[in-house]
Residue, then its C-alpha position, 0 to 999 in steps of 0.5 A: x501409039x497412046x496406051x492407058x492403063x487404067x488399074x485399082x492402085x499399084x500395091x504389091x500384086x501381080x497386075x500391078x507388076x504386070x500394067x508396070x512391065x508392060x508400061x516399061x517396055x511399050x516405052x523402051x519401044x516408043x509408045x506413050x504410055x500413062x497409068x491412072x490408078x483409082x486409089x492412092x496407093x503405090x508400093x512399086x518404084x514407078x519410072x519417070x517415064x510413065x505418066x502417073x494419074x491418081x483419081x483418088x478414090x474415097x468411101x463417101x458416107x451416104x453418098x453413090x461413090x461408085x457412081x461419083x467416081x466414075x464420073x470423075x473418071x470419064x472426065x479425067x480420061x476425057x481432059x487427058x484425050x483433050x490435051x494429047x489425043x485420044x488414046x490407042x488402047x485403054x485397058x481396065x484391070x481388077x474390080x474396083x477398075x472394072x466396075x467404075x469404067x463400066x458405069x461410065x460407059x467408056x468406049x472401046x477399052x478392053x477388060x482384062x481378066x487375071x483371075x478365075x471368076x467363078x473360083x473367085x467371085x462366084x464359087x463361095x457364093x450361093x443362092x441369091x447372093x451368086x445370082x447377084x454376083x453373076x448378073x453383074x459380072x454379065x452387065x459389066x463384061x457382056x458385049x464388051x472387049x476382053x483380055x484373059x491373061x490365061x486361056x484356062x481363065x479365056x475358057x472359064x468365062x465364057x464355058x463356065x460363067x457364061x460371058x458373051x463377050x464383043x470379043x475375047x483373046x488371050x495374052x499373057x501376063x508379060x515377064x522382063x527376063x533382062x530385068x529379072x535377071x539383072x535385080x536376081x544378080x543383087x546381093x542377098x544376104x541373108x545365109x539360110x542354107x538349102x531352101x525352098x520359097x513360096x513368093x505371094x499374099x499371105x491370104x486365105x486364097x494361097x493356101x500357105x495351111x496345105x504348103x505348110x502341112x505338106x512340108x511338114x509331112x515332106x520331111x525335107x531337111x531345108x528350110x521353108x521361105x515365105x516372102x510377102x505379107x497380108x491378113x493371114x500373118x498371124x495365123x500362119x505365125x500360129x500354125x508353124x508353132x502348131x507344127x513345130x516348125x519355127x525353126x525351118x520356116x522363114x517370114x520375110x514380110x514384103x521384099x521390094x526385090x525378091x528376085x535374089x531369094x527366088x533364084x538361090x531357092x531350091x524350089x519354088x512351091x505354090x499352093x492356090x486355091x485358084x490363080x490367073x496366069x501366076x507370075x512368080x512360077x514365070x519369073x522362077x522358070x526365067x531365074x531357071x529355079x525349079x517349080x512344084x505347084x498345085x494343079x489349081x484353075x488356072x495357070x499353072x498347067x499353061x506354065x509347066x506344059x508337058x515336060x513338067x506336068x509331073x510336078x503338079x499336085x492335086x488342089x488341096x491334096x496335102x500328101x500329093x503336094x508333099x510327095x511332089x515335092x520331095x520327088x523334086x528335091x530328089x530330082x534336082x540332087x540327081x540332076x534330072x530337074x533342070x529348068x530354063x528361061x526358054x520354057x516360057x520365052x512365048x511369055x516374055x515381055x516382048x512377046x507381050x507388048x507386040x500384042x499391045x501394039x496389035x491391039x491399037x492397030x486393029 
């Protein structure tokens, strides 16, 4: 089979490890596969394997870019389908992908959905700017083909932001546990002690202002690491001074393989305002490193389940998410917090791509 994953750029993101994974394993399983990303940016170490297009999308002054760009897409995917045949599976993944695949009016791909729409498109805005918003999310996903990648975001769009969509399934984010384990067993070698980790962008959506608070007032005698980069650096740089924290709390920056520091942490904390389906809290469960997250739409209930649902606190609730994790520190030193990669096996990257194969079958 022909699969296209059409995506905004390959930064540092989630989707953007998603489209990468499931490309690597639809391959290993001996599918042709390409990624035609619209702007030129690519931070991942992409395989030879995966045939890499690049629109180059540009801000055009006075001039209908979306509209020039998205012609050039449908011309793009068109010359690719004269070449090698026409593709099994297409697939549009974040906004800027989204919007231009629309206006082009492609046939038959399906959108894939990572984040809650009304938390993140719709929630702060209000008035005539939401009923904007909201109309075109209608005009782009209604009578259209929808992946979500949670069936907490599958819920959000069609009960809440009101969706009717052609037709709407759930498949998971995928994760390579082989891969994961194999990047985790690299040296790290920084020597930092007992600590916990919160792996994502420093932007205002990851709440690192509630993580760190709630560390402060965990009392936890370890240090704090934060892996990743973005916007909020300085801010964030200027609340640990506040809190005097500068000598407990780590700032990694961008680490291309984080997975060493994921498995040797005590804990993996997340702090969201709102996620999709979060991949970090998959590949800490696959690394067997136990997870504290806020109870935030949507996701991490999915991950966690049962057995684990005590270590969810309530979004935004400094006290509750520093009891939590003080309740977990202890429970790990007692060893009543054991996790395992077999919790999230219905996520794992086979899993997943048999669901990709499907979707070209039917």
């Amino acid at each position: 089979m022909r699969f296209l994953f059409i995506i905004d750029a390959l930064g540092t993101g989630g989707a953007e490890k998603m489209v990468l994974s499931i490309s690597d394993k639809l391959i290993e399983l001996g599918h042709d596969v390409s990624v035609l990303i619209i702007r030129d940016d690519i931070s991942f170490k992409v395989p030879k394997e995966i045939n890499l297009h690049v629109l180059g999308y540009k801000k055009l002054l006075f001039l209908p870019q979306d509209l020039i760009y998205a012609f050039r897409l449908r011309k793009y995917v068109s010359n690719l389908e004269s070449v090698d045949g026409k593709f099994d599976v297409i697939t549009s993944n974040l906004n800027l992908s989204n919007r231009l695949t629309h206006i082009a009016r492609m046939k038959n791909v399906y959108y894939c959905i990572l984040e809650s729409v009304s938390s993140s498109s719709l929630f702060r805005r209000k008035g005539l700017k939401r009923l904007v918003r909201w109309l075109r999310l209608k005009r782009i996903l209604d009578k259209e083909n929808i992946i979500a990648v949670s069936e907490g975001i599958k819920e959000d769009l069609l009960n809440v932001v009101k969706i009717k969509p052609r037709s709407i399934r759930t498949i998971y984010n995928g994760v390579n546990f082989e891969r994961i384990t194999s990047l985790a067993a690299q040296s790290d070698i920084s020597d930092r002690g007992e600590y916990i980790v919160h792996v994502g962008r420093l932007n205002p959506v990851k709440r690192h202002d509630i993580l760190l608070d709630a560390f402060k007032l965990s009392g936890l005698d370890c240090k704090l690491v934060l892996v990743g980069d973005g916007q909020e650096r300085e801010n964030i740089k200027k609340k640990i001074e506040q809190l005097g924290l500068g000598g407990q709390v780590e700032m990694t920056g961008n680490i291309l393989n984080q997975y060493p520091v994921i498995k040797n942490a005590q804990l993996m904390v997340m702090s969201s305002d709102y996620e999709g389906l979060p991949t970090v809290l998959l590949e800490s469960f696959a690394l067997s490193t136990p997870v504290v997250s806020v109870d935030c739409l949507h996701g991490p209930r999915e991950i966690l389940g049962e057995q684990y649902q005590k270590y969810l606190a309530r979004q935004g609730d400094t006290e509750d998410l520093a009891k939590k994790m003080k309740m977990a520190m202890d429970d790990i030193k007692q060893g009543k917090m054991a996790v395992r990669p077999e919790h999230v096996e219905r996520f794992s990257i086979e899993n997943v791509a048999r669901q990709y194969v499907e979707l070209g079958r039917s």
